[in-house]
N, C-alpha and C positions, 0 to 999 in steps of 0.2 A: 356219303360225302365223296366227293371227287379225289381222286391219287393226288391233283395237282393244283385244289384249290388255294386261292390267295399264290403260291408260288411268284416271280417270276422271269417270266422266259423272252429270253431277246433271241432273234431270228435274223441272221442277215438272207438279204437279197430275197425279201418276206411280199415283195410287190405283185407276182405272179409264180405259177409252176409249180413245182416240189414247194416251195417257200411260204407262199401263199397256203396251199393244203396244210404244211405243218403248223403255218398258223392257224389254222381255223381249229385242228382237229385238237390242239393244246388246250383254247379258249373255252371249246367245248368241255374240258377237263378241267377247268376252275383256274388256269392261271393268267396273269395280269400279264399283256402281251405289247413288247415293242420290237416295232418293225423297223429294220434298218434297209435302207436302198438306194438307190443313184437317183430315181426319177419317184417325186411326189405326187404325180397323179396318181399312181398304179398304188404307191403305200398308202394314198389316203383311202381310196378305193376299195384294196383287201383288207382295211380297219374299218370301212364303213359295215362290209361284207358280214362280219365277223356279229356274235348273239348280244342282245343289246345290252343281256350285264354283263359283257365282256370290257374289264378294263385294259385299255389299248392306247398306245402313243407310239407317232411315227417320226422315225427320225432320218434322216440323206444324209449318206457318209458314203465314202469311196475308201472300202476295207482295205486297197494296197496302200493306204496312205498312216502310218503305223502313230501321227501323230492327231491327224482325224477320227482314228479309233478313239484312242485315249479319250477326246473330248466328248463323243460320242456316245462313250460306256460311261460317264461321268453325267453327262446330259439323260440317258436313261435311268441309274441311281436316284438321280434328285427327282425324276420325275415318280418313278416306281419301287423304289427301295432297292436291296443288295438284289443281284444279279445271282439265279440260282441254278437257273437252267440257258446254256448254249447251244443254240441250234449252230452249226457255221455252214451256211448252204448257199451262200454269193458264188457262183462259179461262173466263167468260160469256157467256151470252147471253139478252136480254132484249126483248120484244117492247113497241113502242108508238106509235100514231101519234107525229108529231113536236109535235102539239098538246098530248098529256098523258104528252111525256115532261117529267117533273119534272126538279129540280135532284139529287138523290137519285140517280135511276135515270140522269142523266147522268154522275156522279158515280161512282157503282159501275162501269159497265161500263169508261170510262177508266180509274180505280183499276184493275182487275184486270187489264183485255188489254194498256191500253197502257204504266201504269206501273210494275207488278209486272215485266214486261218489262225496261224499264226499268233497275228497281229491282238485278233480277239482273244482268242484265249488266253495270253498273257496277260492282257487286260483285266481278267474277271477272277484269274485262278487264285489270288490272294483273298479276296473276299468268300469263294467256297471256300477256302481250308481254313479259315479261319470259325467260318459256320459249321465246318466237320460234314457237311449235305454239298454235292452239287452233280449234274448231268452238264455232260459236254459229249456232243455229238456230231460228227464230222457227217456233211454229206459229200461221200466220195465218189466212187464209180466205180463200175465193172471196170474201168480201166484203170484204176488201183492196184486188181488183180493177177492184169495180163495186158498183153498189148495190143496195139491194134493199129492200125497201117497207117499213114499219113497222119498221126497225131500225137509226135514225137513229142512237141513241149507238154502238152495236154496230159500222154500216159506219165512224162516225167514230174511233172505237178501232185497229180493223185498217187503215184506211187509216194512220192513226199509227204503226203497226208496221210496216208496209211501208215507210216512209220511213224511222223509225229502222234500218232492215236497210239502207237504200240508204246512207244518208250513212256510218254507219257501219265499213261494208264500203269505202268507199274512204278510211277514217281507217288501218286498218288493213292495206291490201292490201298493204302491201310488209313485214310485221312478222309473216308465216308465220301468220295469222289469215283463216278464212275466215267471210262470216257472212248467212248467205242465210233467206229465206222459203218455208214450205211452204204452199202455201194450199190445203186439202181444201175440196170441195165438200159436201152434205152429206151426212154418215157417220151411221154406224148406232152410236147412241149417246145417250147421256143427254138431251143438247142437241136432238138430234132429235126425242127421245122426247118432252120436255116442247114442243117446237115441234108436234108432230101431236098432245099434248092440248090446247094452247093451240087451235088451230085448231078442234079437234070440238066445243069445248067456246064457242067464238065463233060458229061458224058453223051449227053442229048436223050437218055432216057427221059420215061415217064413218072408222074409224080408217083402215079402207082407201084410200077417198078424202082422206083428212087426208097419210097418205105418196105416193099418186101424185102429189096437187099439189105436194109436197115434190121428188118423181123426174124430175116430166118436164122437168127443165131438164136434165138426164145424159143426153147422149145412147144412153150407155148401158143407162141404161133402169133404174138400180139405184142403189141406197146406196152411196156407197164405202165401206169397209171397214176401221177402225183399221190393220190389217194392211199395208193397203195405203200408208196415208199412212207405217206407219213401216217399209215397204223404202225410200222416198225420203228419210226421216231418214238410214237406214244409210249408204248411199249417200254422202251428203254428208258424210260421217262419215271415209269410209275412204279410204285411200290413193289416187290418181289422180284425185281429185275438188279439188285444188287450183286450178285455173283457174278453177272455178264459184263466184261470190262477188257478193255483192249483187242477186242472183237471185230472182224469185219462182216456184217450180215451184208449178204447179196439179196439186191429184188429184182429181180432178173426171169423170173419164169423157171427156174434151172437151166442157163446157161452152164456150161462145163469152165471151170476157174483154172 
């Protein structure tokens, strides 16, 4: 029987990417899947995607909006029962020295990485403790970890997510709740994508040269790979992985933290 049958699990920002992958690779694991996102083509899309006994429902919310949540987590209950598993993997990311980062663009990236976070999890954590079971899973970043140049509001966001995972996780450790960070390095995805046009398009490098400079911090030597961040979602997900809590896993290739 599956770790995660019948379960289940809401996923923000579930329409492509890291989001997308943790949904599939959940579903494959038995649990009953809702996808939260801005834009309904893409949610209906990776619910179409998804194995054909997979039960799934898509829902459009804008996670910095703390009273859209509510409705949201409410509108997924009635459709799917209590809320047992938390993905929170809606993120931005925005480039700018720290000089002409405005109030706006400081503004948006906490709004989305650290308060939408936030926002969800407040949302769900009464119904876990009360079921004494639940997984909340932050997806964070290497830049949780450490910093990294022109993405002042961006490392201040995931650093914020990182702590909320710490303190948290020792609110809950004895209440059958686990609730840890994943932090991927950079993955082959949207976020990338617009980080290696931003580059070609500042610097007048090449696309090629726009991803190696993105690559050579992996020792690896590569992109990690949605897929990859979401076997370590799984993982934390399923059965025997209760001891692991307040955690930050890196998937990163062995990047140095």
């Amino acid at each position: 029987m599956a770790d995660l049958a019948g379960r289940h699990a809401l996923v923000t920002g579930a329409g492509k990417g890291i989001g997308a992958a943790i949904a599939a690779a959940l579903a494959v694991d038995g649990a009953r899947i809702t996808l939260v996102g801005r834009h309904r083509e893409t949610l209906d899309a990776t619910a179409a995607s998804l194995p054909a006994s997979a039960k799934a429902q898509t829902i459009m919310c804008d996670i910095s909006d703390s009273a859209a949540v509510a409705e949201a987590m409410q509108r997924a209950r009635d459709g799917l029962g209590p809320i047992e598993v938390l993905i929170n993997n809606a993120g931005q990311a925005q480039s700018a020295p720290l000089s002409r980062t405005d109030d706006a663009l400081w503004a948006q990236m906490l709004g989305v990485n650290l308060s939408g976070t936030f926002f969800c999890t407040r949302a769900v954590l009464p119904e876990m403790i009360a079921a004494r079971w639940g997984r909340v899973i932050n997806i964070a970043s290497t830049a949780a970890q450490r910093g990294y140049p022109y993405v002042s509001a961006y490392c201040a966001a995931k650093h914020g997510v990182l702590g909320l995972t710490r303190a948290l996780a020792l609110e809950v450790a004895n209440k059958g709740i686990t609730v840890n960070a994943v932090c991927p390095g950079y993955t082959d995805t949207d976020i990338v994508a617009d980080a290696v046009a931003n580059i070609v398009s500042t610097t007048g490098r090449s696309v090629d040269a726009a991803r190696a400079e993105l690559v050579k911090g992996n020792p690896q030597g590569k992109l990690v790979t949605p897929e990859q961040v979401a076997n370590a979602v799984l993982w934390l997900c399923r059965a025997g992985s209760d001891a692991i809590t307040g955690q930050a896993i890196s998937v990163s290739g062995g990047e140095v933290m």
